[in-house]
PDB file with SEQRES, HELIX, SHEET and CRYST1 records, atoms N, CA, C and O in Angstrom:
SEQRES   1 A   88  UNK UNK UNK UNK UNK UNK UNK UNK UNK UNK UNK UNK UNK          
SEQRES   2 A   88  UNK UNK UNK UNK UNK UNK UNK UNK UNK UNK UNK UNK UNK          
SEQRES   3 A   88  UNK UNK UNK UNK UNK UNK UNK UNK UNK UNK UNK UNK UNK          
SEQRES   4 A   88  UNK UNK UNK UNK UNK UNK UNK UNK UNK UNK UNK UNK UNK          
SEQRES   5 A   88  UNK UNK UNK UNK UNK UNK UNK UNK UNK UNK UNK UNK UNK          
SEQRES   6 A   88  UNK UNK UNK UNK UNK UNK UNK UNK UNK UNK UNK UNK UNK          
SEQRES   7 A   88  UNK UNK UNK UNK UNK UNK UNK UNK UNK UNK                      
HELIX    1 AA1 UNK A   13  UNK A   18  1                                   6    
HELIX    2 AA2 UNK A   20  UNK A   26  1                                   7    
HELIX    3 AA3 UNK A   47  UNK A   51  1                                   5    
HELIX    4 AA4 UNK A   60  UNK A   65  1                                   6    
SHEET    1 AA1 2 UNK A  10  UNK A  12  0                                        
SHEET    2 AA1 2 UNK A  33  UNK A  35  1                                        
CRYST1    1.000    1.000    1.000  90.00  90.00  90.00 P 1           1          
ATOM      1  N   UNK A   1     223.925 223.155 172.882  1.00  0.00           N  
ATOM      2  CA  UNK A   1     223.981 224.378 172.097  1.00  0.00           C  
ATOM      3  C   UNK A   1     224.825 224.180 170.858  1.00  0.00           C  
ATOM      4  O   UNK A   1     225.811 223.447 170.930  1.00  0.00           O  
ATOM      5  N   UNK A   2     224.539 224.724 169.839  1.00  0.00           N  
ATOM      6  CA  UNK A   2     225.157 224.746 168.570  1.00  0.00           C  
ATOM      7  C   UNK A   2     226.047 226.026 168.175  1.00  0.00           C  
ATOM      8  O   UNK A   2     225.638 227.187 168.137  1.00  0.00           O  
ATOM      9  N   UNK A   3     227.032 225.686 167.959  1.00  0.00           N  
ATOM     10  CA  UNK A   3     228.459 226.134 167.861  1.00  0.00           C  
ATOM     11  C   UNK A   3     227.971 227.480 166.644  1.00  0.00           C  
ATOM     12  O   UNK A   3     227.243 227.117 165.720  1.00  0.00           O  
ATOM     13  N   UNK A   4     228.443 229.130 166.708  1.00  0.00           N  
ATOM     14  CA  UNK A   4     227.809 229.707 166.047  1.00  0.00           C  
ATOM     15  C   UNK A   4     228.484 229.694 164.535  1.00  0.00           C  
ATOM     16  O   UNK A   4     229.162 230.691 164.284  1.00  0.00           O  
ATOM     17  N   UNK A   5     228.404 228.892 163.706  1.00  0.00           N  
ATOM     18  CA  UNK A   5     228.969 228.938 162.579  1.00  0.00           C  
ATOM     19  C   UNK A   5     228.229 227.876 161.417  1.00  0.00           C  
ATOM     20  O   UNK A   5     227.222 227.364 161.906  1.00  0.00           O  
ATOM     21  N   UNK A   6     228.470 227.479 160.147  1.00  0.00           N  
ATOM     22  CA  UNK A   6     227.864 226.606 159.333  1.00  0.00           C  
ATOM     23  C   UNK A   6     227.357 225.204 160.212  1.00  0.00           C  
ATOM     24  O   UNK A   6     226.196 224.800 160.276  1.00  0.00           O  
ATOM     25  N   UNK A   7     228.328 224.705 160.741  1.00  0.00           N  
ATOM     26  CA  UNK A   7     228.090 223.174 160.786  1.00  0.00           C  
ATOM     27  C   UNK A   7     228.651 223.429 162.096  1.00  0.00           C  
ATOM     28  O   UNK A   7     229.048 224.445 162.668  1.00  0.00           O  
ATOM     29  N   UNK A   8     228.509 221.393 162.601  1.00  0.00           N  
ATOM     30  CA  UNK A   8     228.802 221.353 164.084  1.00  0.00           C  
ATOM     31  C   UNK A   8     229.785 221.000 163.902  1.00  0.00           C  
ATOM     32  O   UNK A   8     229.987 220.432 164.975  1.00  0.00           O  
ATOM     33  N   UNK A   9     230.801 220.841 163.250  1.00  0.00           N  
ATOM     34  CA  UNK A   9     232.127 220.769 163.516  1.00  0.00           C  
ATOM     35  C   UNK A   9     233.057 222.186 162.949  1.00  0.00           C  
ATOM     36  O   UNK A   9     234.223 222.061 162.575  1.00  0.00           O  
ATOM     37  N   UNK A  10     232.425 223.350 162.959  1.00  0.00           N  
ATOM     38  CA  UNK A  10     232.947 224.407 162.764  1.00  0.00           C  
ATOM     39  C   UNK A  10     232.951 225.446 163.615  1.00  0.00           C  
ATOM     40  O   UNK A  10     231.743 225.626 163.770  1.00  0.00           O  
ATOM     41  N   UNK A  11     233.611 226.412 164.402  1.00  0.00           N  
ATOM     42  CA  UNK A  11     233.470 227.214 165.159  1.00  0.00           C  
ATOM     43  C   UNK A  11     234.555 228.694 164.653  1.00  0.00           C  
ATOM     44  O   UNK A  11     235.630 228.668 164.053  1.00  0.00           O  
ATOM     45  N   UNK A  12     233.884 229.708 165.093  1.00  0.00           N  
ATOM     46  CA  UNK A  12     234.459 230.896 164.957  1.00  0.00           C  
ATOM     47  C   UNK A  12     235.474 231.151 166.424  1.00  0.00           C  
ATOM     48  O   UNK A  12     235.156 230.687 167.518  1.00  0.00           O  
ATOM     49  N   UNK A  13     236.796 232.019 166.172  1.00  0.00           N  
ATOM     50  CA  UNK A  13     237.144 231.620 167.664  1.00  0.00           C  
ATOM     51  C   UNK A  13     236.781 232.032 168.721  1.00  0.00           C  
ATOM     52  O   UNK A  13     236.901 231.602 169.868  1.00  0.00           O  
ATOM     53  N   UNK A  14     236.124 233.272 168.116  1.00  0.00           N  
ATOM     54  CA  UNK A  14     235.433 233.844 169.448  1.00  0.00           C  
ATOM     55  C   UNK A  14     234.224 232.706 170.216  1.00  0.00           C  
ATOM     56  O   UNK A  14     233.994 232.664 171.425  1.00  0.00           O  
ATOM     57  N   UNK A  15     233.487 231.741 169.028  1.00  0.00           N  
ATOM     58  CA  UNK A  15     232.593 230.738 169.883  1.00  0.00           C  
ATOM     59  C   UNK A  15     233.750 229.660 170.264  1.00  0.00           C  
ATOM     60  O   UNK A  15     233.709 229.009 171.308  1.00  0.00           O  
ATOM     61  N   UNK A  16     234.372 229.591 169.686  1.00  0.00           N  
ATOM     62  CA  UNK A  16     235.685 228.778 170.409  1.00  0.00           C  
ATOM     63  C   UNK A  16     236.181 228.569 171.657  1.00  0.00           C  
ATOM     64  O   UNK A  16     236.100 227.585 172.391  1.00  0.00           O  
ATOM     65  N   UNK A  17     236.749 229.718 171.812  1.00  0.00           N  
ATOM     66  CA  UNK A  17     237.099 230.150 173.064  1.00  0.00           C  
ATOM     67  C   UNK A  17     235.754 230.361 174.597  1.00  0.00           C  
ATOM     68  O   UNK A  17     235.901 230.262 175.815  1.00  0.00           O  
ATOM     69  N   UNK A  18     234.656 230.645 173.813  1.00  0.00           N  
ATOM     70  CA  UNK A  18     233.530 230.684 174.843  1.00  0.00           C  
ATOM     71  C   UNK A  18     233.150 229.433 175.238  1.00  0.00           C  
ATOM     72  O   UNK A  18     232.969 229.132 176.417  1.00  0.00           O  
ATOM     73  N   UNK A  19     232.988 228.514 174.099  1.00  0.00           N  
ATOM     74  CA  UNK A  19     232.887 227.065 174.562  1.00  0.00           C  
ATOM     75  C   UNK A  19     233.928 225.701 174.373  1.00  0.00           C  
ATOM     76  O   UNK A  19     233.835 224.572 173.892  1.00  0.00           O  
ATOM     77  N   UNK A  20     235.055 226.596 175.111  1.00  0.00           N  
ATOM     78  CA  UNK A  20     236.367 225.938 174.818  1.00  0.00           C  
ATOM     79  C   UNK A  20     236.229 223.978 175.222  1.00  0.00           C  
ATOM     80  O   UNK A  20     236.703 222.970 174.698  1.00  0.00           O  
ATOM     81  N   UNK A  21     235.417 224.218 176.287  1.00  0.00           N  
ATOM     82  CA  UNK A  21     235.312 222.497 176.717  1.00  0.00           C  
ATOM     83  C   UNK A  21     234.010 221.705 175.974  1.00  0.00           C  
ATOM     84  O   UNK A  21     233.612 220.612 176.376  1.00  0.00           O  
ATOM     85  N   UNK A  22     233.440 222.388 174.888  1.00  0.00           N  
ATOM     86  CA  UNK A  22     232.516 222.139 174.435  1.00  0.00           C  
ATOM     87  C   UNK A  22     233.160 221.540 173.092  1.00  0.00           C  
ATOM     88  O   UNK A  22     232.722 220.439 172.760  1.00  0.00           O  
ATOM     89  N   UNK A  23     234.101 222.099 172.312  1.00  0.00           N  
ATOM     90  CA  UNK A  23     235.110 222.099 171.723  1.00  0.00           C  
ATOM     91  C   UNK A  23     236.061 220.310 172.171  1.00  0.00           C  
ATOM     92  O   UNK A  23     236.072 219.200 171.640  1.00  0.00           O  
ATOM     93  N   UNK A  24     236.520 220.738 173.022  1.00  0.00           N  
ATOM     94  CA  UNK A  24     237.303 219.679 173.307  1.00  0.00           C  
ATOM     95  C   UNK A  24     236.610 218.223 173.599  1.00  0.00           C  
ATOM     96  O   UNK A  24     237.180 217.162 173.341  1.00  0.00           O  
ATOM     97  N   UNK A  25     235.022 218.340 174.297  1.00  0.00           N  
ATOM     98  CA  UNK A  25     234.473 217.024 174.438  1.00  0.00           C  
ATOM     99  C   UNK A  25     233.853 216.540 172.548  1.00  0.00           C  
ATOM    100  O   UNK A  25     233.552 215.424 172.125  1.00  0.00           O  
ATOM    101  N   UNK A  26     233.859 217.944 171.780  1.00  0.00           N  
ATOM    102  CA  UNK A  26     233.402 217.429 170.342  1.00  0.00           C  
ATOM    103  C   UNK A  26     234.353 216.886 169.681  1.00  0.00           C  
ATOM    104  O   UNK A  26     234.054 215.982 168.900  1.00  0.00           O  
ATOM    105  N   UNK A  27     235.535 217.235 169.801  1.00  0.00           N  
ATOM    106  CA  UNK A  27     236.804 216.896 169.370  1.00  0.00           C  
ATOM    107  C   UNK A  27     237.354 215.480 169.622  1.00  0.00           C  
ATOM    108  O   UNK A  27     238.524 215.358 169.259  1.00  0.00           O  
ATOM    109  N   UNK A  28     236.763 214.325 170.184  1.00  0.00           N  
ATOM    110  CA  UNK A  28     236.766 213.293 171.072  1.00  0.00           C  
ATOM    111  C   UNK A  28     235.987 212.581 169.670  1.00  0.00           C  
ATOM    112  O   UNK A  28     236.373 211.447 169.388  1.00  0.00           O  
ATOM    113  N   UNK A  29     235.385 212.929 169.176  1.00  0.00           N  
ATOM    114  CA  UNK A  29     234.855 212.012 168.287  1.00  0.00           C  
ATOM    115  C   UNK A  29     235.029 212.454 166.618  1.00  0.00           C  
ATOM    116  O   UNK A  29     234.935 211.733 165.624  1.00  0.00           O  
ATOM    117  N   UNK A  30     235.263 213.642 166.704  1.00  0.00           N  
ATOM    118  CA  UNK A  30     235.107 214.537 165.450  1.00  0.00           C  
ATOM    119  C   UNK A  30     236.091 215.399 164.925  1.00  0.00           C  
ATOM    120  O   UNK A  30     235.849 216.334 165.688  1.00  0.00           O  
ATOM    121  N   UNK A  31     237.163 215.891 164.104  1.00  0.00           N  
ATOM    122  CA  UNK A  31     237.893 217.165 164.096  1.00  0.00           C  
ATOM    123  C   UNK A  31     236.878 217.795 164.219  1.00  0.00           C  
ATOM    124  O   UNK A  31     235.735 217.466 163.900  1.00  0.00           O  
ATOM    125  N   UNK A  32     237.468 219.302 164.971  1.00  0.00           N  
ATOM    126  CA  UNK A  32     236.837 220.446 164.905  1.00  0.00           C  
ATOM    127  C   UNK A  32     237.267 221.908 164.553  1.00  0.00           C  
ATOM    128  O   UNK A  32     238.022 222.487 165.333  1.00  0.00           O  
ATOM    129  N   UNK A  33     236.850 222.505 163.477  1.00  0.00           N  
ATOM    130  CA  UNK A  33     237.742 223.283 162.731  1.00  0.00           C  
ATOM    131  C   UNK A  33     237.482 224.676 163.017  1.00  0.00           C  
ATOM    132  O   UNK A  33     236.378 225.148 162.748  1.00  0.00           O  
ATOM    133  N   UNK A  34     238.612 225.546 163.660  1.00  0.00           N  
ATOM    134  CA  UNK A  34     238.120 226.782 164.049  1.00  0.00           C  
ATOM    135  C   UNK A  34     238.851 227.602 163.103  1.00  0.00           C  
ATOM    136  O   UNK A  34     240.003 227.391 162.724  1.00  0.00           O  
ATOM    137  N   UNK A  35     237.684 229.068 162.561  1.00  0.00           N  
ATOM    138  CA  UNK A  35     237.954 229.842 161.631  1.00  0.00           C  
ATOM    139  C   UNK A  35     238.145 230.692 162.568  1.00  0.00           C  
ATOM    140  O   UNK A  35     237.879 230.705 163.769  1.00  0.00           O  
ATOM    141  N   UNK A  36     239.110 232.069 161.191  1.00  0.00           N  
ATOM    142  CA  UNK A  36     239.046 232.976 161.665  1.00  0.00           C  
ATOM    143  C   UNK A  36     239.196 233.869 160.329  1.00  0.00           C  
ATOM    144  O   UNK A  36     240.073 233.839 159.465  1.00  0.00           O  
ATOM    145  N   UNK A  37     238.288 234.503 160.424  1.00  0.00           N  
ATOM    146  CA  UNK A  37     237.827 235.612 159.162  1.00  0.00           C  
ATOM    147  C   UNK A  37     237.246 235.115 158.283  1.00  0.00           C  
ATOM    148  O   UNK A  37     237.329 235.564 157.139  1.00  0.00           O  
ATOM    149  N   UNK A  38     236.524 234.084 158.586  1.00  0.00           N  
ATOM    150  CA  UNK A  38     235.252 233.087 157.399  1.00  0.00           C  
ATOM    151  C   UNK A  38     235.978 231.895 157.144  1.00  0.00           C  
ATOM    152  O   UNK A  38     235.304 230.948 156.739  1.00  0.00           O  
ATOM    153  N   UNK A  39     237.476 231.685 157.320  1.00  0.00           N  
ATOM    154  CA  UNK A  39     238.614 230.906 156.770  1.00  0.00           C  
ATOM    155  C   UNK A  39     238.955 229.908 157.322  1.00  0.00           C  
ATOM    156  O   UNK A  39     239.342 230.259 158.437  1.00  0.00           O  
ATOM    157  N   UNK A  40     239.093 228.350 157.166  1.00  0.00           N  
ATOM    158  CA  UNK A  40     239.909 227.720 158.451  1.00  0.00           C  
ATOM    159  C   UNK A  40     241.266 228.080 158.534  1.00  0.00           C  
ATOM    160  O   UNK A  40     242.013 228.369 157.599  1.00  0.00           O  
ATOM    161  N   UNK A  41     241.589 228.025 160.072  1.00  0.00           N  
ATOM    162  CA  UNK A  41     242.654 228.101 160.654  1.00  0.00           C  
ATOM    163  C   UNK A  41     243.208 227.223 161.215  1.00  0.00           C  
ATOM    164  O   UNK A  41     244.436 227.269 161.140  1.00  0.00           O  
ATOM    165  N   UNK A  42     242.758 226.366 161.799  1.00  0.00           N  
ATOM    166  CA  UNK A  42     243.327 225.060 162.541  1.00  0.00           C  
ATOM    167  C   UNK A  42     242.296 223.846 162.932  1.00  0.00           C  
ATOM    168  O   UNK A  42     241.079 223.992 162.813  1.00  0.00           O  
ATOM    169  N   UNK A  43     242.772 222.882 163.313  1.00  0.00           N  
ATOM    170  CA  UNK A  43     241.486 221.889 163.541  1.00  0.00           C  
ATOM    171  C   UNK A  43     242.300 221.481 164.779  1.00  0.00           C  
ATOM    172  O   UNK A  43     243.495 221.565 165.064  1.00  0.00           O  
ATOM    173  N   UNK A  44     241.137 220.973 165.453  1.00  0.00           N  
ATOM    174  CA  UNK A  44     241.104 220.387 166.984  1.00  0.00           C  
ATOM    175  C   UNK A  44     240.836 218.989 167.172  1.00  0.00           C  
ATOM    176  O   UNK A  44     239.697 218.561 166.979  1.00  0.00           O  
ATOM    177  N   UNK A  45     241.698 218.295 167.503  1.00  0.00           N  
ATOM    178  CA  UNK A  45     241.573 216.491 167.283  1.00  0.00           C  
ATOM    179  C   UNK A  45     241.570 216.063 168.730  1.00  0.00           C  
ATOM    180  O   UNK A  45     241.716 216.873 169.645  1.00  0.00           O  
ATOM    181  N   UNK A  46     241.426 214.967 168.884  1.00  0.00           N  
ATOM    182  CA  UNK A  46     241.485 214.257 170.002  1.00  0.00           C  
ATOM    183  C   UNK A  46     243.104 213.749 169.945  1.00  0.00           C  
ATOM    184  O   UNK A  46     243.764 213.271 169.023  1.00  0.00           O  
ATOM    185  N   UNK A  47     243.517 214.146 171.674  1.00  0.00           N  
ATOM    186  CA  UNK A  47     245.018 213.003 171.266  1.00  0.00           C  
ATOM    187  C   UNK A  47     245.420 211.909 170.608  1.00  0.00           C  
ATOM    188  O   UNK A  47     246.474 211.593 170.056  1.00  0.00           O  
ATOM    189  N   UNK A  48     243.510 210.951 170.907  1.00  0.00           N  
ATOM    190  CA  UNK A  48     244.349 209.840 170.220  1.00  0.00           C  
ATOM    191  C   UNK A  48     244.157 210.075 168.693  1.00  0.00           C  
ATOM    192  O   UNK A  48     244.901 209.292 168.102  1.00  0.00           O  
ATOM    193  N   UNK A  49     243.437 210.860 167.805  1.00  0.00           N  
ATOM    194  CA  UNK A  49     243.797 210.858 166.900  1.00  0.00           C  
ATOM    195  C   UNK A  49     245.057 211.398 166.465  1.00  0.00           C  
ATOM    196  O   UNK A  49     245.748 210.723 165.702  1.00  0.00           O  
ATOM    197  N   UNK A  50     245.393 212.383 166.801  1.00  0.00           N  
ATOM    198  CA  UNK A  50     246.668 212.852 166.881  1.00  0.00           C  
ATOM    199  C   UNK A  50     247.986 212.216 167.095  1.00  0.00           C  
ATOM    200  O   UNK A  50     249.023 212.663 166.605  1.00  0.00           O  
ATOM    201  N   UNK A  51     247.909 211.002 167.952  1.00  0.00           N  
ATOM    202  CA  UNK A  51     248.638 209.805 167.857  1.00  0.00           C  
ATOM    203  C   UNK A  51     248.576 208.760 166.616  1.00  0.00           C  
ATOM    204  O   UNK A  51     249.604 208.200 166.234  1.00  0.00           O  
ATOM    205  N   UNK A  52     247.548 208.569 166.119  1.00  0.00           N  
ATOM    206  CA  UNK A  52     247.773 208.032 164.912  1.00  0.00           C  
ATOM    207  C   UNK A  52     247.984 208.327 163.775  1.00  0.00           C  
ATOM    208  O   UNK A  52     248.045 207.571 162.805  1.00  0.00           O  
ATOM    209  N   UNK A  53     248.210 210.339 163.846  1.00  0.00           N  
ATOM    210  CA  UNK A  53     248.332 210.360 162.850  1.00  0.00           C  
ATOM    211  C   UNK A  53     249.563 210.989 162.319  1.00  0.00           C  
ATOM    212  O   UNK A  53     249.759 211.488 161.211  1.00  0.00           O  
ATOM    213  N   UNK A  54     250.350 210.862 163.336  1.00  0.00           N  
ATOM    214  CA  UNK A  54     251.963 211.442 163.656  1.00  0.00           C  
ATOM    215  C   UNK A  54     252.378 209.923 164.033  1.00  0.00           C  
ATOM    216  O   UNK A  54     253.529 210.304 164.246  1.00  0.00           O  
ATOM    217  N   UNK A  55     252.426 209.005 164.211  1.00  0.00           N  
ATOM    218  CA  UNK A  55     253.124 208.176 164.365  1.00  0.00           C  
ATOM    219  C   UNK A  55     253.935 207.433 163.239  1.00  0.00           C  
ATOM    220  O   UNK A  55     253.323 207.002 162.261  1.00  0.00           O  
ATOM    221  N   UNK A  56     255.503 207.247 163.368  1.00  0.00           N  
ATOM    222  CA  UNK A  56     256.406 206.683 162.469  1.00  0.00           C  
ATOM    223  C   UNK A  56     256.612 205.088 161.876  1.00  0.00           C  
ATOM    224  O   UNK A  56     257.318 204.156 162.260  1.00  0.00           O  
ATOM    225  N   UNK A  57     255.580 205.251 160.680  1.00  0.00           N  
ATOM    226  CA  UNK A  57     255.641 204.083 160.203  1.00  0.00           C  
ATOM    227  C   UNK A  57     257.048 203.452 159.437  1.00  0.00           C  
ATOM    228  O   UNK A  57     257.206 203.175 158.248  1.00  0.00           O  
ATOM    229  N   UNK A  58     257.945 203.344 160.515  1.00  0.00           N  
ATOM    230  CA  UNK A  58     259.179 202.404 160.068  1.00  0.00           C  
ATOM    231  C   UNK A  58     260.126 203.554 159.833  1.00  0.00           C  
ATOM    232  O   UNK A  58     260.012 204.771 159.981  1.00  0.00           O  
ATOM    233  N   UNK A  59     261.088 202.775 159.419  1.00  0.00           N  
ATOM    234  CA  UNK A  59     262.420 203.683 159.248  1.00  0.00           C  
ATOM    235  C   UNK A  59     262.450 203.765 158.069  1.00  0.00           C  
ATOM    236  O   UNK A  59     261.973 202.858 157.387  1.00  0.00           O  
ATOM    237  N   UNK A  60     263.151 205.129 157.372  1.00  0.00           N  
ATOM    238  CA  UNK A  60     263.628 205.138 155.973  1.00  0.00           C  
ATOM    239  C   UNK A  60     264.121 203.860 155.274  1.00  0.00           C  
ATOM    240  O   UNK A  60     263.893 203.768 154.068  1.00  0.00           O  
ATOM    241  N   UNK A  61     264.865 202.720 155.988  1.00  0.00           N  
ATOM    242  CA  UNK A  61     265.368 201.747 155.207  1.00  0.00           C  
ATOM    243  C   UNK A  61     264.384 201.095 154.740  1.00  0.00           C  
ATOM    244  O   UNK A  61     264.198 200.679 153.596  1.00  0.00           O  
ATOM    245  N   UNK A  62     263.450 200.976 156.103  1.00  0.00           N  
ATOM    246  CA  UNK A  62     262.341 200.208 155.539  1.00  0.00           C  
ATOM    247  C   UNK A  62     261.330 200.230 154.206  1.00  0.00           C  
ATOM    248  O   UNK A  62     260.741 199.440 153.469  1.00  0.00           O  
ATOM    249  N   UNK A  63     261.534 201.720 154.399  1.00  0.00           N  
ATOM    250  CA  UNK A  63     260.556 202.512 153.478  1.00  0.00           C  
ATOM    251  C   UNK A  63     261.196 202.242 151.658  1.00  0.00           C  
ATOM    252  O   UNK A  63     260.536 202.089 150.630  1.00  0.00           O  
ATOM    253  N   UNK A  64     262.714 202.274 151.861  1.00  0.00           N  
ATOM    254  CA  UNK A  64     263.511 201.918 150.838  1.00  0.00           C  
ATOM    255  C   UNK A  64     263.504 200.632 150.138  1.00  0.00           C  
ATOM    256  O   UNK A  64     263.536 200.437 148.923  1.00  0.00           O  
ATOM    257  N   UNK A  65     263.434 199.390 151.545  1.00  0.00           N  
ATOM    258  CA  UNK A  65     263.136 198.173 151.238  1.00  0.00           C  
ATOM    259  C   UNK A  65     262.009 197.589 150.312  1.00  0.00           C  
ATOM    260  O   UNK A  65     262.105 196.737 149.429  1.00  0.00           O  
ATOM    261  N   UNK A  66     260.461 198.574 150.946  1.00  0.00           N  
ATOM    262  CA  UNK A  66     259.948 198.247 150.259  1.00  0.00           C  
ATOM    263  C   UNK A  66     259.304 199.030 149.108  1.00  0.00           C  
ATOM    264  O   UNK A  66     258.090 199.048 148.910  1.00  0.00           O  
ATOM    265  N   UNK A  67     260.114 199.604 148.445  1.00  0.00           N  
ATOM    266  CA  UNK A  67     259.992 200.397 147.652  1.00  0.00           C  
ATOM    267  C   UNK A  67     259.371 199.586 146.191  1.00  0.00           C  
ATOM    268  O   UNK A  67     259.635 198.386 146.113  1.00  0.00           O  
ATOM    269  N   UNK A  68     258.488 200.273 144.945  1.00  0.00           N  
ATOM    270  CA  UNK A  68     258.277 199.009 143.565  1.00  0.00           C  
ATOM    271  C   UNK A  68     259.380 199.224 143.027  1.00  0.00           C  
ATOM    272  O   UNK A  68     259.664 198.402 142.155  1.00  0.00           O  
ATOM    273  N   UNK A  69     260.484 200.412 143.301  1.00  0.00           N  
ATOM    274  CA  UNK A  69     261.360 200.136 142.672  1.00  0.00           C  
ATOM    275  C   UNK A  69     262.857 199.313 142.893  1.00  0.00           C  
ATOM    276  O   UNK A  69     263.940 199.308 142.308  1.00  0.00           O  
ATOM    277  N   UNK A  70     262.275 198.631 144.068  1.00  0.00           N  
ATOM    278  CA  UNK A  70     263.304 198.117 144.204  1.00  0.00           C  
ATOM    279  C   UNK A  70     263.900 196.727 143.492  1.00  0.00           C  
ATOM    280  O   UNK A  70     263.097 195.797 143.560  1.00  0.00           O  
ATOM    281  N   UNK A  71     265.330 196.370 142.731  1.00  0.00           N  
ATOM    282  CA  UNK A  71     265.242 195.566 142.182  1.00  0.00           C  
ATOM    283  C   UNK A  71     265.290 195.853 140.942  1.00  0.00           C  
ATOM    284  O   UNK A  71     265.814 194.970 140.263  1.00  0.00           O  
ATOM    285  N   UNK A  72     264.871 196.935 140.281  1.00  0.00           N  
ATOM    286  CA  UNK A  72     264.871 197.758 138.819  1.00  0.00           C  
ATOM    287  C   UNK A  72     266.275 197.824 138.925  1.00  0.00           C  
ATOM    288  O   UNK A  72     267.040 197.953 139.880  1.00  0.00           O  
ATOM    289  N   UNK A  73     266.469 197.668 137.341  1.00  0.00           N  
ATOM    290  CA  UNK A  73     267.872 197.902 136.849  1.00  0.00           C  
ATOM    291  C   UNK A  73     267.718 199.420 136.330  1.00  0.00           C  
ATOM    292  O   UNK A  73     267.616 199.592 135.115  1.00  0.00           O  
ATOM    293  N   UNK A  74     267.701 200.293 137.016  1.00  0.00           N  
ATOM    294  CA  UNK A  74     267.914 201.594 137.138  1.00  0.00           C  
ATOM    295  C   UNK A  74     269.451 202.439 136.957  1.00  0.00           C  
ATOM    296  O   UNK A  74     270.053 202.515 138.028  1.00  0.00           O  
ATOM    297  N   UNK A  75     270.017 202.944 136.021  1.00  0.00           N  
ATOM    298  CA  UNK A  75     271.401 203.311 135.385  1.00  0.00           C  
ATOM    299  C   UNK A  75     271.160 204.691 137.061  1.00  0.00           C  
ATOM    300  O   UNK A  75     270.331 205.601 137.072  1.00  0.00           O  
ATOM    301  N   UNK A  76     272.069 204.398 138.103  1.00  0.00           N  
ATOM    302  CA  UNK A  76     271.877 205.509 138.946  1.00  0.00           C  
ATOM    303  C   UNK A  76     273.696 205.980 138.689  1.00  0.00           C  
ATOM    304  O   UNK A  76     273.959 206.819 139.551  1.00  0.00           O  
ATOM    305  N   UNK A  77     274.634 205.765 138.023  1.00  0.00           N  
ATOM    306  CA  UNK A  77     275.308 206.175 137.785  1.00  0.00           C  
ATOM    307  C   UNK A  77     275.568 207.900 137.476  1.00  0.00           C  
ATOM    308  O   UNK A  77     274.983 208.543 136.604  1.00  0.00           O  
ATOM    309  N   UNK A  78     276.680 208.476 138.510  1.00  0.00           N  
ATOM    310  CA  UNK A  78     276.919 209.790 138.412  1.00  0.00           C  
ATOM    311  C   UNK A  78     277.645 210.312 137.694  1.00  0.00           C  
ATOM    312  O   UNK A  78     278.737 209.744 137.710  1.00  0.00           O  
ATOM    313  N   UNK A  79     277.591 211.421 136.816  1.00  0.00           N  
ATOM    314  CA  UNK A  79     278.349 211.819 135.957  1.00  0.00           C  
ATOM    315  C   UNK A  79     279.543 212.496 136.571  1.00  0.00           C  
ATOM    316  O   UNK A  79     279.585 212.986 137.699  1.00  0.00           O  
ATOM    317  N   UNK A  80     280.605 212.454 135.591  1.00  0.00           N  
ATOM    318  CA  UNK A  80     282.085 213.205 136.506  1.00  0.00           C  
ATOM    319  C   UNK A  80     282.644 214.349 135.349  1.00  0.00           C  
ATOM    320  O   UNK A  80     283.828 214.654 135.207  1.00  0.00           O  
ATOM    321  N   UNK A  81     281.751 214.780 134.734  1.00  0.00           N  
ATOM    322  CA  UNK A  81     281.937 215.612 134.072  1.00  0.00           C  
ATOM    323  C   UNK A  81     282.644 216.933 134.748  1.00  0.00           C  
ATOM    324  O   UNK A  81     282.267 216.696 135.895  1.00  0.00           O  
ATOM    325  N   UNK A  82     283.456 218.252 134.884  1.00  0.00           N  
ATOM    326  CA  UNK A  82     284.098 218.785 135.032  1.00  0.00           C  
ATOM    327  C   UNK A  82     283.411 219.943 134.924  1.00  0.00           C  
ATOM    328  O   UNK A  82     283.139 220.099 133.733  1.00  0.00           O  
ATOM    329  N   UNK A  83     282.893 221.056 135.747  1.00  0.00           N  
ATOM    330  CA  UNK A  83     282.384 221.832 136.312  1.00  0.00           C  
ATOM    331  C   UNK A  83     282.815 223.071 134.684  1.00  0.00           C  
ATOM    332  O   UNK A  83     283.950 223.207 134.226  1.00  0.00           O  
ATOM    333  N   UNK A  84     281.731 223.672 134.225  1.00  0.00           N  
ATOM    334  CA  UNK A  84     281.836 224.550 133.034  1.00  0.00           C  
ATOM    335  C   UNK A  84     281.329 225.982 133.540  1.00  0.00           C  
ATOM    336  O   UNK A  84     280.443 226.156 134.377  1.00  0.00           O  
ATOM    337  N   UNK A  85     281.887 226.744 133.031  1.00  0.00           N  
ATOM    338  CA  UNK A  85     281.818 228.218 132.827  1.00  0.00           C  
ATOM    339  C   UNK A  85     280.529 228.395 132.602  1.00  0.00           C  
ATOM    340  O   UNK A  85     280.088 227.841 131.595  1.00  0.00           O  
ATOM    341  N   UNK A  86     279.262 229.465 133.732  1.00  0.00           N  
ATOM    342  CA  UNK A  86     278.331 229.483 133.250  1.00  0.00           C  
ATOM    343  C   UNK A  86     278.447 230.910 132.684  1.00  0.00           C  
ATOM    344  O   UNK A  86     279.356 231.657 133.046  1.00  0.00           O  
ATOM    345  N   UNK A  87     277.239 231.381 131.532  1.00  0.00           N  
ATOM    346  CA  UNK A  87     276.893 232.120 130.885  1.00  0.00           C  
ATOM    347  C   UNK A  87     276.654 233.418 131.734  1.00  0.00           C  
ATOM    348  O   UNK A  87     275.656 233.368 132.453  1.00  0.00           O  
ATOM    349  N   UNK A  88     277.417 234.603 131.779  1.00  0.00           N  
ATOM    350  CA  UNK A  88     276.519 235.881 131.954  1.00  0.00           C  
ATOM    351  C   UNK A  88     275.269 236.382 131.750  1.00  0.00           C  
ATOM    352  O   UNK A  88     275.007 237.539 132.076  1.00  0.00           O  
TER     353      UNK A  88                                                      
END                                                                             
């Protein structure tokens, strides 16, 4: 049966909820995006996509390490200028 909305990876939640395991075995190969008021609202993934797509690629240092800017002679020097009276 075909999900009552545009396409087969779209469902309204009321067909959502009616074919909740219908949903979840489509979701195994496909997101599946359930509206609500013509609109998407959320999409339905398979765990393992959901595992790959939350998973932490490395640590901030790493991320720092390999940065293009790393190695640039970049002026990161802070100013010590003395806190001024702002304007009304």
């Amino acid at each position: 049966m075909q999900p009552s909305t545009h396409s087969d990876e779209s469902w309204t939640v009321a067909s959502a909820k009616a074919k909740l395991s219908e949903v979840i075995e489509r979701a195994q190969s496909a997101p599946q995006t359930i509206t609500r008021n013509g609109k998407p609202s959320v999409v339905v993934v398979s765990a393992e996509e959901w595992q790959k797509k939350t998973v932490r690629k490395g640590s901030l240092a790493e991320f720092l390490m390999e940065s293009p800017l790393r190695g640039a002679d970049l002026d990161l020097e802070r100013q010590r200028d003395e806190p001024g009276d702002l304007p009304l």
